[in-house]
BATITOR-399271 format. One record per residue (C-alpha): residue in three letters; z, y, x. Coordinates in pm, whole numbers, padded with zeros to 5 digits, always signed. Layout:
# residues N
AlaZYX...
This chain:
# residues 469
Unk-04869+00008+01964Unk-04965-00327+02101Unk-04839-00190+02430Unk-04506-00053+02333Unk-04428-00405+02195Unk-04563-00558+02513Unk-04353-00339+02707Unk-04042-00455+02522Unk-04091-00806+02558Unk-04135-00814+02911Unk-03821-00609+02943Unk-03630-00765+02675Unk-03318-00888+02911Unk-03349-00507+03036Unk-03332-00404+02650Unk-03015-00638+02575Unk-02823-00562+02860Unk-02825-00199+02767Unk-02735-00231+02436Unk-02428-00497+02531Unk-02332-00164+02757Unk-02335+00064+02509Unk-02064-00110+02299Unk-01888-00254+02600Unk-01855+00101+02722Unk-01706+00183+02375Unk-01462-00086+02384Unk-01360-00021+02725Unk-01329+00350+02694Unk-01150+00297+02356Unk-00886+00093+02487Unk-00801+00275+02828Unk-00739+00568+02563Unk-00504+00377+02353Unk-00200+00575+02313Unk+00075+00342+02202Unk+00323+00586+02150Unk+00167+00778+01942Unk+00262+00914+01583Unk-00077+00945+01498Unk-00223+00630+01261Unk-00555+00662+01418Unk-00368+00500+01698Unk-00296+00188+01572Unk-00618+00095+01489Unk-00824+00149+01798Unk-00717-00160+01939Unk-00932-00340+01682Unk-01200-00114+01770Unk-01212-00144+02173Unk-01199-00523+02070Unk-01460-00498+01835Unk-01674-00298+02160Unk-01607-00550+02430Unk-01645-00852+02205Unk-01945-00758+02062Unk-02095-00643+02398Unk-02044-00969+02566Unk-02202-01115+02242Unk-02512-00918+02343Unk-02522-01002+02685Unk-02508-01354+02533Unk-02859-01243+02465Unk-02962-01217+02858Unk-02727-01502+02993Unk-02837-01806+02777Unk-03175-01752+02806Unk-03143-01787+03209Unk-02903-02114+03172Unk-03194-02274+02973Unk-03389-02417+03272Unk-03057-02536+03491Unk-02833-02729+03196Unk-02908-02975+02940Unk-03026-02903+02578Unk-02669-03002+02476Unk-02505-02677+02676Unk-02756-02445+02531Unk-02686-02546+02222Unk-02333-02536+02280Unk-02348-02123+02422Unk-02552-02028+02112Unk-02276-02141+01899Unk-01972-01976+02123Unk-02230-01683+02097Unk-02257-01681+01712Unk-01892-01719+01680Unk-01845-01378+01935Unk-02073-01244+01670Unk-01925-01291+01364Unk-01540-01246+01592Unk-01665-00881+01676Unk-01780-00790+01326Unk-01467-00928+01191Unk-01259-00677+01443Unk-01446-00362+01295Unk-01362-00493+00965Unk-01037-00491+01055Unk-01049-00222+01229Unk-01179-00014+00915Unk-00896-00178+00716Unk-00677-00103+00954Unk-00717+00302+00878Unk-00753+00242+00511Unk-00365+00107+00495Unk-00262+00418+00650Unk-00420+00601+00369Unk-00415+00430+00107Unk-00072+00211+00174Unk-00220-00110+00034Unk-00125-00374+00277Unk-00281-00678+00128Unk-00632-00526+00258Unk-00559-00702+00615Unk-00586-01042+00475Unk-00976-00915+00432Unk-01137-00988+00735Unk-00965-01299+00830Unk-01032-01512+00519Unk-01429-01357+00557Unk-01431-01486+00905Unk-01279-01807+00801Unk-01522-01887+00526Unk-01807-01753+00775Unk-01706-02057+00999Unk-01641-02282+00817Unk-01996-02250+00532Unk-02218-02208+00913Unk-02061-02532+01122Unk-02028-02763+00862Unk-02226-02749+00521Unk-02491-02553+00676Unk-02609-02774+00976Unk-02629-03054+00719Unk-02899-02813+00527Unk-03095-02691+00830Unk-03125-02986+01033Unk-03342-02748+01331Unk-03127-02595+01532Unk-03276-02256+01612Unk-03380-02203+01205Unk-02958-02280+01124Unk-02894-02019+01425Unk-03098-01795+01259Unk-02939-01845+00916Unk-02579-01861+01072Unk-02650-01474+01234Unk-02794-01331+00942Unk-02511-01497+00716Unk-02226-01302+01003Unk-02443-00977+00941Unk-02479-00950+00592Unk-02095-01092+00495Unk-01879-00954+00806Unk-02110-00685+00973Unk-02256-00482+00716Unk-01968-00479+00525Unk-01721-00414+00808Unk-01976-00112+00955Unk-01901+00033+00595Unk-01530+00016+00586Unk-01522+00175+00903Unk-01746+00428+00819Unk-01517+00532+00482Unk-01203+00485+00660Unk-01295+00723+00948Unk-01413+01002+00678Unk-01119+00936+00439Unk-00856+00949+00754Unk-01102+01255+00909Unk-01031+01406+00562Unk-00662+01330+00481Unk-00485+01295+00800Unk-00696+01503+01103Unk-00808+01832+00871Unk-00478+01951+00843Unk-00353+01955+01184Unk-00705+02248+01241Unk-00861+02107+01512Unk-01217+02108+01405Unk-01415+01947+01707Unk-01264+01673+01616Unk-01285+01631+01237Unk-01638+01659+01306Unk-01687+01426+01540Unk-01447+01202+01372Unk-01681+01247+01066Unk-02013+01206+01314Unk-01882+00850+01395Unk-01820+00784+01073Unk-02197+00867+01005Unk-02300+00672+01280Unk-02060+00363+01193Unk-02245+00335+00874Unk-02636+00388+01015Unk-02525+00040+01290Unk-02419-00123+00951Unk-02755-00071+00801Unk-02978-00162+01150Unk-02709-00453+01242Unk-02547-00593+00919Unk-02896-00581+00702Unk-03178-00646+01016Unk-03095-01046+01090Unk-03339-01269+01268Unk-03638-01370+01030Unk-03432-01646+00763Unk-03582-01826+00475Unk-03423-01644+00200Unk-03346-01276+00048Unk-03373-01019+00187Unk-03385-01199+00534Unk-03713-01295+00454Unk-03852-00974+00358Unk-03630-00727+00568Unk-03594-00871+00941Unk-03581-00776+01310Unk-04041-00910+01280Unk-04110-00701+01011Unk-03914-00409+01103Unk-04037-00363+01429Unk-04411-00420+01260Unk-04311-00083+01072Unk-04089+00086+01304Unk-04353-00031+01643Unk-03995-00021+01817Unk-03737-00338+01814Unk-03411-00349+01627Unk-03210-00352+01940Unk-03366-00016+02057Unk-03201+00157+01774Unk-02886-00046+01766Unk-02870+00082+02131Unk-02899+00456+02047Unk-02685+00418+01750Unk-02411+00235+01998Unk-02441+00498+02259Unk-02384+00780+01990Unk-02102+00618+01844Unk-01903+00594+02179Unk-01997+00936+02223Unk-01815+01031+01863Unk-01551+00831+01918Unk-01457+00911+02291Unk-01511+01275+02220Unk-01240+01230+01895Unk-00981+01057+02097Unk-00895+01427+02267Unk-00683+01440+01925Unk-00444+01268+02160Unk-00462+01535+02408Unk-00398+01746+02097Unk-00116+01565+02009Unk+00077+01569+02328Unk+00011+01928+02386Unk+00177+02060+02047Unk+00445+01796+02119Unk+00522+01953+02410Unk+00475+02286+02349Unk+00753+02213+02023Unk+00960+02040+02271Unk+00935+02412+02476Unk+01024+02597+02222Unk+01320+02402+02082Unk+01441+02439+02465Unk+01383+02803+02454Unk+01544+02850+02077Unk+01841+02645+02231Unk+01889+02850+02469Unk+01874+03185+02287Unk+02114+03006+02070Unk+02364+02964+02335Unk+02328+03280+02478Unk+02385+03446+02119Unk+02698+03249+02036Unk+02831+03331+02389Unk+02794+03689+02341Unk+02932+03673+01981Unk+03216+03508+02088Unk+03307+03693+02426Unk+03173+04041+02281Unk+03144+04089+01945Unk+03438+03902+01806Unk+03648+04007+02058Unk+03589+04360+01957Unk+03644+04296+01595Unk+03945+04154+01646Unk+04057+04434+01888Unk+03970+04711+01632Unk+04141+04526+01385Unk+04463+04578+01596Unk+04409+04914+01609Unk+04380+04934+01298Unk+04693+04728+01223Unk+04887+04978+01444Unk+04750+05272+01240Unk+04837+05127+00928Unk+05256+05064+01057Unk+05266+05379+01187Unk+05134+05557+00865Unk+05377+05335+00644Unk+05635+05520+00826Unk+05547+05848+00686Unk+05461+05783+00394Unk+05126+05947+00344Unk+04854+05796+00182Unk+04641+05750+00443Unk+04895+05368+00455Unk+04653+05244+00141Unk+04312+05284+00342Unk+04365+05179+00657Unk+04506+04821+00492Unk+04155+04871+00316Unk+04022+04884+00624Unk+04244+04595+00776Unk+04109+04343+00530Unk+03751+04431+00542Unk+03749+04413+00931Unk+04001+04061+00902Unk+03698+03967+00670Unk+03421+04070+00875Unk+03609+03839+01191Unk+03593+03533+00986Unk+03251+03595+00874Unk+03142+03649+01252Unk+03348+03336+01356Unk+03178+03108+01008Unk+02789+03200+01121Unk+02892+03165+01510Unk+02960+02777+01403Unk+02660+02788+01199Unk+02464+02957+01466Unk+02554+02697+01772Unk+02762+02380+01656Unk+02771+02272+01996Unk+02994+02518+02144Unk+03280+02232+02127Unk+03275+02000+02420Unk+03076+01653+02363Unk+03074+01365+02583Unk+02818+01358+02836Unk+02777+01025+02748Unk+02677+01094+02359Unk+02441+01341+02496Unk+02289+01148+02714Unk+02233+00881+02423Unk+02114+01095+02175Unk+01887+01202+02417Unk+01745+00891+02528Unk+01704+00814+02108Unk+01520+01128+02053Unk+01171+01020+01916Unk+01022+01307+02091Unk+01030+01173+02426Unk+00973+00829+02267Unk+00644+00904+02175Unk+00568+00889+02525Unk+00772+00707+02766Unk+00988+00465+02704Unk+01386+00605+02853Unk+01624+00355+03009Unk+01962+00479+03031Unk+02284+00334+03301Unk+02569+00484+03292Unk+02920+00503+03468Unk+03131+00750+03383Unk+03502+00810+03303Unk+03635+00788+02903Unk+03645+01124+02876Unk+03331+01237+03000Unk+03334+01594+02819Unk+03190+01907+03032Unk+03263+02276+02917Unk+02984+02366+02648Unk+02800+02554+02914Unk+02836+02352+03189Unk+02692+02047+02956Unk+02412+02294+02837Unk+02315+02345+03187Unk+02318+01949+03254Unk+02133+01861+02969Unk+01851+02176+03038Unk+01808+02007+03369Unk+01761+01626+03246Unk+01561+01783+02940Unk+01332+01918+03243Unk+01275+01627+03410Unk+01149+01442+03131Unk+00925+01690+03020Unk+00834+01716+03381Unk+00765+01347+03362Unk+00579+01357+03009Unk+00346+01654+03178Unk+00272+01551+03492Unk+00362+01231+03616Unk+00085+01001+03384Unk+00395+00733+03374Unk+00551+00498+03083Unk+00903+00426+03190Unk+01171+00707+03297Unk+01527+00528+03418Unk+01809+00775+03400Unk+02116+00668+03610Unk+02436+00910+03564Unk+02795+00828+03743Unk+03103+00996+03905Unk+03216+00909+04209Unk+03459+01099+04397Unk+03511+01356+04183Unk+03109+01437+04147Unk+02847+01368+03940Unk+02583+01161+04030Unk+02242+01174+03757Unk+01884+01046+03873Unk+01587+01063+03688Unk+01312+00841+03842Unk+00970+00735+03654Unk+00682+00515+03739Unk+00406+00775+03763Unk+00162+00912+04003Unk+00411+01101+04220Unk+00492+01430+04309Unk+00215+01612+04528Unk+00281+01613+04935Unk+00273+02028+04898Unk+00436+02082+04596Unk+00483+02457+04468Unk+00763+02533+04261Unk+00691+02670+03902Unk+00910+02800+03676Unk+01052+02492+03572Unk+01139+02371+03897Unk+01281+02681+04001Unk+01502+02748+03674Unk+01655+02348+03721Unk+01714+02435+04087Unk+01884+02761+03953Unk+02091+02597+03702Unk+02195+02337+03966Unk+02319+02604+04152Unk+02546+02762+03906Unk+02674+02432+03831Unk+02778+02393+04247Unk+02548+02174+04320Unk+02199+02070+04449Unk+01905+01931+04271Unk+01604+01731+04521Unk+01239+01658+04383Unk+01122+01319+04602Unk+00822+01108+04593Unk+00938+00734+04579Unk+00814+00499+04841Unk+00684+00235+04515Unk+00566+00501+04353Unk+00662+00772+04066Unk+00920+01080+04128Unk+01281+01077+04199Unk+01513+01388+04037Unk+01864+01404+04223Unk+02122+01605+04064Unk+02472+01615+04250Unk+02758+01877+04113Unk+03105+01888+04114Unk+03220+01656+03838Unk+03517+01940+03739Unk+03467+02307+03676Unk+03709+02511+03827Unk+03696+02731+03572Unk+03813+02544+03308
């Protein structure tokens, strides 16, 4: 046992380093996966947690750079880092507090929890640099007290807020959308949250008072042959490991976003196709019979046979069968009108779908009366409705610019984006193709371009009237 302990001591700068990486790690991986867009609540609070990781691995790599200052600057300077290195301390403990708080307000809706962990961190700073120094006149015995006071007010109860927020938000928000994996590991970290709490917010340097006295890194690694930071550092790595493996919610998220966004397309669609039919087929036929039937009925009135009364019978029911067909058509497809390009183009840009990811810029110059034919505007807006799910996909970007204008007599619309670019080779897929097919039906041509400063240009060029009309 004697050796183990040796071994640790003589590798102690080995030992902190690690466990600074472990949370560092956490932090940084935490807030590259950010997703600010979002509707998820989970989102809004990692920010306090990748703070919480990088502040409080700097704070433990405190632990390896002060000790190497010590023989090149005064006493003063040392002095000076060990208190910018207690106030990282108590700083990170106060960001899992808050992050922990954070989740609570999303289920629980009580907003005056985020006053929590600011007014603990104030009264942490202000009891441990001014009353206490006064009280513990050696330095290193009030650096003790100060860390153990940030553990047991701001770490130990921050681990535990974080640890019930993460199983009440697990429970109440992730459950439902049946992803599993994840409400596990969401529930793991959780678990592991509250296990730091106990080896980091209760374990303080040896202090002279309860339970620092009694219960302290000395006597715990006396009992345990191991040192505190060894199990801080497995507990660290296991928590980024629960946490990193729970942010592929996100991936979740877009996924059934898009897949929603898909289907919507494809439901819009059928919806056009059905009213077209209903109104070019169906009704048409309807309303043809009902001549017929009209003719019938004149003719019989003539002679004077009774066969007059039924086929009027048979007039109103097919007169009321036409109106029927032409009520549920409207109900069917509203949009069978013509609507300004320009309003769809808004109400595109404003639809919280595509918000959720990127955020749309829209410039437009086009003439008052900027109406297409319903299916020459359902073929635009397919097209544009492409490209930005192309965009959301694929292209890993945040901001899509879409630039529509007439100019001698055509239509001008390009949607460019700030992502990674379209491959050199690229092979069409279906979506490609069917906005290259609709371009064509619309008389015009459609180009897919990498940009020289990056991101994907989409080039749409048709005739700005339909000959048809």
């Amino acid at each position: 046992m004697e050796s183990i302990r040796l071994f640790f001591e003589l590798n102690r700068s080995i030992l902190y380093f690690v466990y600074g990486l472990s949370f560092f790690i956490l932090g940084l991986a935490t807030a590259l996966q950010s997703r600010q867009y979002s509707r998820l609540d989970l989102a809004r609070a990692l920010k306090w947690l990748a703070a919480f990781g990088i502040i409080h691995g700097l704070h433990e790599w405190g632990d390896v750079f002060i000790p190497i200052q010590a023989d090149y600057v005064s006493e003063f300077a040392i002095q000076t880092l060990h208190r910018i290195h207690l106030i990282t301390l108590g700083v990170s403990f106060a960001c899992l507090m808050e992050f922990g708080v954070a989740l609570l307000r999303t289920v629980r809706g009580e907003d005056w929890l985020h006053i929590i962990p600011g007014a603990v961190l104030a009264v942490w700073f202000f009891v441990s640099f001014f009353p206490l120094p006064g009280l513990f006149p050696d330095f290193m015995t009030w650096h003790n007290v100060t860390n153990a006071l940030a553990r047991y007010s701001l770490g130990f109860p921050g681990s535990l807020m974080a640890a019930y927020a993460l199983r009440e938000h697990s429970l109440q928000r992730i459950r439902k959308l049946n992803v599993p994996h994840i409400f596990n590991m969401l529930r793991n970290a959780g678990i592991t949250a509250f296990l730091y709490g106990v080896f980091s917010g209760l374990i303080p340097p040896p202090v002279p008072f309860f339970p620092g006295n009694v219960i302290n890194t000395q006597r715990v690694m006396q009992v345990l042959i191991f040192p505190v930071p060894v199990f801080r550092t497995l507990i660290g790595f296991a928590l980024t490991f629960f946490v990193i493996r729970a942010l592929e919610i996100f991936d979740v998220e877009i996924e059934r976003m898009i897949e929603k966004m898909e289907e919507e397309q494809i439901r819009s669609a059928e919806r056009n196709r059905l009213s077209r039919e209903l109104h070019d087929g169906v009704i048409q036929k309807v309303y043809t019979a009902g001549l017929l039937v009209e003719s019938a009925h004149r003719i019989s009135e003539r002679k004077g046979n009774d066969l007059a009364g039924r086929l009027e019978n048979a007039q109103n029911v097919l007169q009321d069968a036409l109106e029927d067909l032409r009520s549920n058509l409207a109900e069917l497809y509203q949009k069978v009108r013509e609507i300004p390009v320009e309003d769809e183009l808004k109400e595109l840009v404003q639809d919280p779908r595509f918000q959720s990811f990127v955020d749309i810029k829209l410039t437009l110059d086009l003439p008052a009366d900027s109406s297409l034919s319903p299916v020459r505007g359902d073929h635009l807006m397919a097209i544009i409705n492409e490209a930005i799910n192309n965009v959301i996909r694929h292209a890993q970007a945040t901001k899509v610019h879409i630039k529509a204008e007439v100019n001698s007599g055509r239509l001008h619309v390009e949607v460019t984006d700030n992502g990674v670019g379209i491959p050199a080779e690229l092979e069409a897929g279906y979506g490609l193709r069917n906005m290259q097919d609709r371009a064509r039906m619309l008389g015009g041509e459609i180009q897919v371009v990498k940009r020289d400063n990056g991101g994907t240009r989409v080039t749409l060029d048709i005739p700005w009237e339909d000959g048809n009309r």
